[in-house]
C-alpha positions in Angstrom: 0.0 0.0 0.0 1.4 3.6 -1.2 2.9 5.6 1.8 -0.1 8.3 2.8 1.0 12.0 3.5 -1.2 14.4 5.2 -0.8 18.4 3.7 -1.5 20.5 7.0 -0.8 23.7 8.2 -2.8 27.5 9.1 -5.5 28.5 6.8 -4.1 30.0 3.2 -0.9 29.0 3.2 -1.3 27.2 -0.6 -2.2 23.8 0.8 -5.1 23.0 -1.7 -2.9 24.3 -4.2 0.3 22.0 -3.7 -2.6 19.0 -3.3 -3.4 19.9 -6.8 0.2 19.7 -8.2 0.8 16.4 -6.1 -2.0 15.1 -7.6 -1.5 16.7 -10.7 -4.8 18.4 -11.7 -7.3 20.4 -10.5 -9.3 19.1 -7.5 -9.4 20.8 -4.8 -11.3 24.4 -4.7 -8.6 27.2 -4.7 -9.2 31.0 -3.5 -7.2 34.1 -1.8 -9.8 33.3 0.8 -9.0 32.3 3.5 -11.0 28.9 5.0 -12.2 27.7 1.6 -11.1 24.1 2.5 -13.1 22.3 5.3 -13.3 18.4 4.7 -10.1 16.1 4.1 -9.9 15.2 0.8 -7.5 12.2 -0.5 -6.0 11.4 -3.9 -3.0 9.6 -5.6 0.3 11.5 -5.9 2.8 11.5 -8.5 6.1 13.0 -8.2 9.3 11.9 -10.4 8.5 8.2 -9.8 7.0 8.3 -6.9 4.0 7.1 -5.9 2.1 7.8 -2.9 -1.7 9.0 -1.2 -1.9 12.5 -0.9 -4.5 14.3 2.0 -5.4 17.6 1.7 -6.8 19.3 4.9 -8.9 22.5 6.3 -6.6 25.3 7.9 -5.7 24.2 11.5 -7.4 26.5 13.9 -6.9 27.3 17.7 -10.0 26.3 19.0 -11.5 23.2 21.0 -15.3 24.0 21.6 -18.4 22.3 18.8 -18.1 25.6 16.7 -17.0 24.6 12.9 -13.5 25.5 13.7 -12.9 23.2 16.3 -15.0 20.5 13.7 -12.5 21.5 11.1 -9.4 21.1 13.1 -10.7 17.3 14.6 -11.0 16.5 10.8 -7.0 18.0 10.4 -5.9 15.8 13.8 -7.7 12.7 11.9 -6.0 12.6 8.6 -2.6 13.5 10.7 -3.3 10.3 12.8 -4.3 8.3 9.4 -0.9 9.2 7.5 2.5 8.4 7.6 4.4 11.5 7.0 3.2 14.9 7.4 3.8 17.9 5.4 3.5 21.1 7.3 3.1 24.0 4.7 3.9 27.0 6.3 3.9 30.8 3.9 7.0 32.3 3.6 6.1 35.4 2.5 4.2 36.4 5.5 6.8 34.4 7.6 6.3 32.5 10.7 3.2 33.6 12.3 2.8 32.5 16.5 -0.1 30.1 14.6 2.7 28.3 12.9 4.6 28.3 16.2 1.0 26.5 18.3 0.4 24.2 15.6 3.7 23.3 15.4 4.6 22.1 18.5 0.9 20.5 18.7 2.1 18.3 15.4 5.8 17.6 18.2 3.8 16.5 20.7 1.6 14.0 18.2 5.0 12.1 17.0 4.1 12.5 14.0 6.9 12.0 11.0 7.3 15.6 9.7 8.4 17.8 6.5 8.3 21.2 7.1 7.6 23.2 3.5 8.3 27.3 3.0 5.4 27.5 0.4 5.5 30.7 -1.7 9.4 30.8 -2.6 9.5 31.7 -6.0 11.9 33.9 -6.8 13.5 35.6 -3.5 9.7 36.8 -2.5 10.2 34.2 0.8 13.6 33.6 1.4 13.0 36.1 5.0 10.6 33.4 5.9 12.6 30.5 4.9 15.0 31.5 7.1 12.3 32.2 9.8 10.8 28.5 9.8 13.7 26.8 11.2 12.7 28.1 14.3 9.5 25.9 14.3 11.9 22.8 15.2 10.4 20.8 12.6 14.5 20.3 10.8 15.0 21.4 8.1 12.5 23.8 6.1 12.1 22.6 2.0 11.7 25.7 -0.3 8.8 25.2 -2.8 6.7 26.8 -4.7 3.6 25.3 -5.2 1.4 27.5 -7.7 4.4 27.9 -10.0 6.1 24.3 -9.8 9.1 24.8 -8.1 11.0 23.0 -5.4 9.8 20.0 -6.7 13.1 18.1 -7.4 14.1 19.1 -2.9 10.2 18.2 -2.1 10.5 14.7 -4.0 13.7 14.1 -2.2 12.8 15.1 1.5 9.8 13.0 0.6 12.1 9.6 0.0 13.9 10.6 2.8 11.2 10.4 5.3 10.0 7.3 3.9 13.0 6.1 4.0 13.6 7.1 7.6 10.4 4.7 8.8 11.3 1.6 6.4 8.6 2.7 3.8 10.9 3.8 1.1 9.9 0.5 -0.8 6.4 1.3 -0.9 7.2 4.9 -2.1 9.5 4.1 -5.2 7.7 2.8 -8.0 6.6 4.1 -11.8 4.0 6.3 -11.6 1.0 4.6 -13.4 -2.6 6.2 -14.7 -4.2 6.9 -11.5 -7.4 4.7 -10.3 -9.5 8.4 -10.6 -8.4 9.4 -13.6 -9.1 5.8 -15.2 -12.8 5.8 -13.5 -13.3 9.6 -15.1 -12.1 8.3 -18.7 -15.6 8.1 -21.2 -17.8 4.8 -19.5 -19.1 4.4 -22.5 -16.3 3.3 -25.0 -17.0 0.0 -24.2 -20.6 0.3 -25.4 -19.3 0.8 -29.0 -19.1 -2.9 -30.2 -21.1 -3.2 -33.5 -21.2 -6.4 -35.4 -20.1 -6.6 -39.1 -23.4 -4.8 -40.2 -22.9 -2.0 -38.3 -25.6 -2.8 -35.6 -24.3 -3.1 -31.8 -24.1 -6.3 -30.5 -25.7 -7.1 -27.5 -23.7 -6.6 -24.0 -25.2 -8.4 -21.1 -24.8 -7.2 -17.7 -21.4 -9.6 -17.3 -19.9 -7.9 -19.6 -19.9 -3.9 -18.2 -16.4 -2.4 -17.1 -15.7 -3.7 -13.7 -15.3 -0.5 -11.8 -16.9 0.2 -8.7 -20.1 2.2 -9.0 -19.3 6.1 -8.3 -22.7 7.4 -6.4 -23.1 11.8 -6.4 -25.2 12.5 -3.2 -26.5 16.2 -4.6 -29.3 18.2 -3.5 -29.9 21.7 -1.9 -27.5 22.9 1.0 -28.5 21.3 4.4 -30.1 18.3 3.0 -28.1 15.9 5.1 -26.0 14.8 2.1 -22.9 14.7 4.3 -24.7 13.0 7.4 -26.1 10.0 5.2 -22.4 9.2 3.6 -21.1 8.9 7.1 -23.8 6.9 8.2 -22.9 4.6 5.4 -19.3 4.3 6.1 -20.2 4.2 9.6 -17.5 6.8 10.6 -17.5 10.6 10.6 -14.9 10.6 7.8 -17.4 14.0 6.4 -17.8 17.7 8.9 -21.8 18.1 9.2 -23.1 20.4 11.4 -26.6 22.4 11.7 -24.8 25.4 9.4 -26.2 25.3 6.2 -23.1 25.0 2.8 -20.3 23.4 5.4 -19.3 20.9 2.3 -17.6 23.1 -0.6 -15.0 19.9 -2.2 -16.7 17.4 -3.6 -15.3 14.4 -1.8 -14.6 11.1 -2.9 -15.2 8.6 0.0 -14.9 4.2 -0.8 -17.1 2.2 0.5 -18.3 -1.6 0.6 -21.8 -2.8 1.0 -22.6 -6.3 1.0 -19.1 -7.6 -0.8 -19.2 -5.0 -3.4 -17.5 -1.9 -4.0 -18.9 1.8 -4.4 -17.4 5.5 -4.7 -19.5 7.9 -2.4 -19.2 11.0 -3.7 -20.2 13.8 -1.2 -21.1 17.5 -3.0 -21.7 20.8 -1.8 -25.7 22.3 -1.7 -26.5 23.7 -4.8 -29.4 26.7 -4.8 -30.6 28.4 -7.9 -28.1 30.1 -9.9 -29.6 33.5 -9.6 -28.7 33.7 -5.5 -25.5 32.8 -6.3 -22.6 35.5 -6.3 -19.6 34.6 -4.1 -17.2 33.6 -6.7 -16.5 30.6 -4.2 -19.6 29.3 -4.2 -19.2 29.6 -7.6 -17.0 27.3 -7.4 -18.3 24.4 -5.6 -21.6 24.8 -7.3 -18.8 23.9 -10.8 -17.5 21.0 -8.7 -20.6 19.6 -7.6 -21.6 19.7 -11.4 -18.6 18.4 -12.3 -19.3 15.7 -9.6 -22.8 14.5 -11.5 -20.8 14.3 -14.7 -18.7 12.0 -13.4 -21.4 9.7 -11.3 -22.8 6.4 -12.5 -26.0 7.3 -10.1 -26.9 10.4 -8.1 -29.0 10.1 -5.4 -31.3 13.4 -5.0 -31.5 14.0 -1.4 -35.2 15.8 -0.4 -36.3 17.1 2.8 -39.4 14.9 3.1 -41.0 17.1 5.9 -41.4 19.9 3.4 -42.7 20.6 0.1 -40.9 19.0 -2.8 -38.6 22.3 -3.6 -38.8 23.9 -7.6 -34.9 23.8 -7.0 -35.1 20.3 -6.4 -37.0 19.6 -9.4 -34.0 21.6 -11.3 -31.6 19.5 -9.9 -33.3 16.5 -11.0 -34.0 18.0 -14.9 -29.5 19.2 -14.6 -28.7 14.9 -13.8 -31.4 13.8 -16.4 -29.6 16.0 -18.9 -26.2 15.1 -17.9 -27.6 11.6 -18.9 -27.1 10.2 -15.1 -29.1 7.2 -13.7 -31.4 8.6 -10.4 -32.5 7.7 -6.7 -35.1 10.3 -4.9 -34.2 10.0 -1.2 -37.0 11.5 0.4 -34.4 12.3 3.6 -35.8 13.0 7.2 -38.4 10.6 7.0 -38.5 9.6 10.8 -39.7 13.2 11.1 -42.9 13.0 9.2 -45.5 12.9 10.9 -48.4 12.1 8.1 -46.7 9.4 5.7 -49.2 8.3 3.9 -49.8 12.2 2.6 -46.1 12.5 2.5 -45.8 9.7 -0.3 -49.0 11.2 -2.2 -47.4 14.2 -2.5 -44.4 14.0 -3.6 -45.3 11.5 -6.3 -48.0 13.4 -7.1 -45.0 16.3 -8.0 -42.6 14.3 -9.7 -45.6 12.6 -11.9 -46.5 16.3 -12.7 -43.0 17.7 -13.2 -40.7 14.8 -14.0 -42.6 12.6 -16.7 -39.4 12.6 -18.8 -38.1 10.3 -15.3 -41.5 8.5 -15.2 -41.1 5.7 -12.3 -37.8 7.2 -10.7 -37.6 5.2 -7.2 -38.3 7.1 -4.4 -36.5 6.0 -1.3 -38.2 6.6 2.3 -35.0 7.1 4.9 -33.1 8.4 7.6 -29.2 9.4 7.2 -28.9 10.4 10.8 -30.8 7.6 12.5 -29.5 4.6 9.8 -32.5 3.7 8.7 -33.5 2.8 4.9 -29.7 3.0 3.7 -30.3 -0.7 2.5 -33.3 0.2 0.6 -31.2 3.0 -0.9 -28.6 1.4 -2.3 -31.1 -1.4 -3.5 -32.6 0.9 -5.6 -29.1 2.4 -6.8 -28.1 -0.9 -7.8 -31.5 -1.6 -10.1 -31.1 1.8 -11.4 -27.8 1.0 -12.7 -28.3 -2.0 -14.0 -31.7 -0.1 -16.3 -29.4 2.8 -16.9 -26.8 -0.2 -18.8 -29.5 -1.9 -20.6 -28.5 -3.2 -24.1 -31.8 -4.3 -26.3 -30.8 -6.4 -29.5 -31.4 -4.6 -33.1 -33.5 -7.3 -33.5 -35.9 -7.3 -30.8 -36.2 -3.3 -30.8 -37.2 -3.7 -34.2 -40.0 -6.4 -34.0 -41.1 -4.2 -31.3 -41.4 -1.0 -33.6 -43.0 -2.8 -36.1 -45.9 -3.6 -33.7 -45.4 0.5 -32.6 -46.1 1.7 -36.1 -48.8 -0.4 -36.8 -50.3 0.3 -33.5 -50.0 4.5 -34.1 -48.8 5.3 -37.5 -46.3 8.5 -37.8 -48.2 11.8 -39.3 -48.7 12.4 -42.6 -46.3 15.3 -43.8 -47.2 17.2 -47.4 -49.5 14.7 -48.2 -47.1 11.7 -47.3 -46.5 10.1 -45.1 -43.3 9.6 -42.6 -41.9 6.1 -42.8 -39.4 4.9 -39.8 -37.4 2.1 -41.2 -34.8 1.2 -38.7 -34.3 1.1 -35.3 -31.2 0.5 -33.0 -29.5 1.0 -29.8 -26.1 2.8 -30.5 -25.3 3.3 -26.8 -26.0 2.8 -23.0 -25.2 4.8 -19.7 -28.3 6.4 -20.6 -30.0 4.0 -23.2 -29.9 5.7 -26.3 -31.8 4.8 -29.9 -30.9 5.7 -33.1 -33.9 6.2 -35.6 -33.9 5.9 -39.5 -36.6 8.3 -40.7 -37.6 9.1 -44.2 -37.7 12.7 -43.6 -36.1 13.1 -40.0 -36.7 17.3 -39.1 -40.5 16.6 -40.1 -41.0 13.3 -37.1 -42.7 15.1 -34.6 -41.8 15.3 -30.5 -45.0 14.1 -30.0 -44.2 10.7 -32.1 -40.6 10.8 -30.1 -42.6 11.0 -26.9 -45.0 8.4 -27.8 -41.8 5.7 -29.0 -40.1 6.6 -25.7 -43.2 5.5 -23.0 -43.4 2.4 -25.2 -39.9 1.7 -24.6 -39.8 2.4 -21.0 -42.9 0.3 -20.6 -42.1 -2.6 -22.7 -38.9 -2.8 -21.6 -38.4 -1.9 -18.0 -36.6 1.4 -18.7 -38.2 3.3 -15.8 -36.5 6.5 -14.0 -33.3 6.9 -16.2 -32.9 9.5 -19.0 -34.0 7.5 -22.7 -32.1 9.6 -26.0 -33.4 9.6 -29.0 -31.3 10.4 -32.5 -32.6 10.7 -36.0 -30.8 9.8 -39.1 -31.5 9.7 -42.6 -30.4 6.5 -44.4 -28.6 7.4 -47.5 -29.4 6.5 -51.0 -26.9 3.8 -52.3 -28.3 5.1 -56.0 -28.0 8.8 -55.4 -25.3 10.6 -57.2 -22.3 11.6 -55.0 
């Protein structure tokens, strides 16, 4: 197992920022402000042939009450006790600050391996503070710069070095291969591109899907408990919550097991309507919580169930069908409701009204704080994945339009009228159908509408996102 090193240190010193270059993209939010990190967030470093885990952390704060702060900083001690080596990022511009001198001895008196880093060295901006640090005690201080890149060559060898100095210099060396994220973000559906010799896909059964474990968004408005039902999952409180509204800003990736089989839980901040938005940092996580559903196999929609189903939910749910993601409703807080049998009515009742394009989405009655329907949850995650890859042969969608067009003929268009001739499935991860039409900007939405309820009827596509894409079948005879 790679050795783990945990990125601490006061807020804004550039620790999100070297996390990114370790990492070697962009992950984690970055801003002047101060703060803008709260939950740990891990990944897989790279650095000259080394390979390692990587834990970015919120800015270590003096304080020991239940305010967020004090949640923040237990989060920091956590991933400090999880890793290895620590890498204490202090900014040498400013120079060492009396919070680099608490937190420093604090990180002493933990025994904790530790590389002290001058961050913000380019050039001769810090070399005052450089200086400064070696009066922390922590040995040595390691002049980088981690928005421009440099100091990497003296940060990859005090990294060896400290592996080296606890027997873990093994695990450390190695060739850097594709990381395990980057191979889960690459395009899920390249392996839905097999056609047979005539050009029609061949059929894929479930067997046969890329073996990844299934990546699960948790999205919904701020304060929906997103946070509270992932640690509920894992049983541990690996994510901050808390009763303030918008404490998540990172998306973070969190694994998990259930039952044997492996999942990515993929915690997001709230997201409200666009228009209320102007704090570029919200900003911000709002484009990484996006970012989050384009990269999820299934998000689950959490709803406050003790209110009214919200038009911003509704929006959230019309952003994942676009994006082409599978969908759970988890109708959260459910233990507090105190008519359920209205409860249900009403919100199927709203997504019937408002949703038909996700006709039959499951909606999941539950509880992240007190544990209860999680299993029921990630039942209906699994079934919705396995709809969302459904592969239907050429040959049975095409006995099945047959019966379609006889049943309800398309229009009549200039006094002709519009013949479908061909019909097949030219992707999954969302099922989607190509269509052969005679004259294809003349088929009406109304026909589209009409083919898609029959297919989600006649074969089980309930609740995921159905595409539809018109072609016109050349004519072999036509001159070029």
């Amino acid at each position: 197992m790679p050795v783990t090193f945990a990125i601490v240190g006061r807020p804004n010193v550039g620790k999100s920022t070297l996390f990114n270059r370790l990492i070697g993209r962009q992950h984690a939010i970055v801003d002047d402000q101060p703060g803008v990190t709260r939950d740990r967030r891990e990944g897989q470093g790279y650095l000259a042939g080394l390979r390692f885990n990587v834990i970015d952390t919120a800015g270590l704060e003096e304080a020991n009450d239940s305010s967020l702060e004090a949640r923040m900083r237990r989060q920091t001690e956590m991933a400090i006790q999880d890793a290895d080596i620590t890498l204490m990022v202090v900014d040498a511009k400013a120079g060492v600050t009396p919070g680099d001198k608490f937190f420093a001895s604090e990180i002493r008196k933990s025994g904790a391996r530790v590389v002290l880093l001058a961050n913000k060295c380019e050039g001769k901006a810090g070399m005052s503070g450089l200086s400064e640090a070696w009066s922390l005690g922590l040995g040595e201080p390691v002049p980088i710069s981690a928005a421009h890149g440099e100091g990497l060559v003296d940060l990859h060898d005090a990294m060896l070095a400290a592996a080296e100095a606890i027997g873990l210099d093994d695990v450390l060396a190695g060739e850097a291969d594709v990381a395990e994220n980057d191979l889960a973000f690459a395009d899920d559906d390249l392996q839905d591109e097999k056609l047979d010799a005539g050009g029609a896909p061949i059929e894929v059964w479930q067997d046969d899907l890329v073996s990844q474990p299934m990546r699960i968004a948790i999205v919904g408005r701020p304060n929906m408990g997103k946070s509270t039902l992932i640690n509920s999952l894992i049983n541990e409180d690996r994510l901050l919550t808390g009763p303030e509204a918008g404490i998540t800003r990172d998306s973070i990736e969190v694994p998990f097991e259930w039952n044997g089989k492996p999942y990515r839980l993929v915690d997001t901040a709230g997201m409200r309507r666009r228009a209320r938005i102007s704090d570029k940092v919200e900003k911000l996580m709002v484009y990484d919580a996006l970012r989050a559903i384009q990269y999820a196999h299934i998000c689950v929609l959490l709803i406050d169930a003790t209110e009214e189903l919200h038009k911003q939910d509704l929006s959230i749910a019309r952003l994942i069908e676009d994006e082409g993601r599978a969908i759970v409703i988890g109708a959260n807080k459910w233990d507090a409701v105190r008519d359920k049998q209205a409860a249900s009515a009403r919100i199927s009742d709203r997504l019937q009204a408002s949703l038909a394009q996700l006709r039959g989405v499951p909606v999941v009655q539950m509880s992240g704080l007190h544990k209860k329907g999680l299993g029921k949850l990630l039942d209906a995650a699994d079934e919705m994945y396995g709809i969302w890859n459904t592969r239907i042969s050429t040959g049975r969608l095409n006995r099945w339009l047959e019966v379609m067009l006889e049943t309800h003929p398309p229009p009549l268009v200039d006094g002709r009228r519009l013949r479908i001739r061909y019909m097949t499935q030219i992707k999954t991860r969302p099922p989607t159908f190509a269509l052969f039409v005679s004259r294809p900007a003349d088929l009406p939405e109304s026909y589209l509408r009409y083919l898609t309820s029959g297919l989600r009827a006649d074969f089980g596509l309930r609740g995921v996102p159905i595409r539809m894409v018109m072609r016109k079948r050349e004519n072999p005879f036509a001159p070029s």
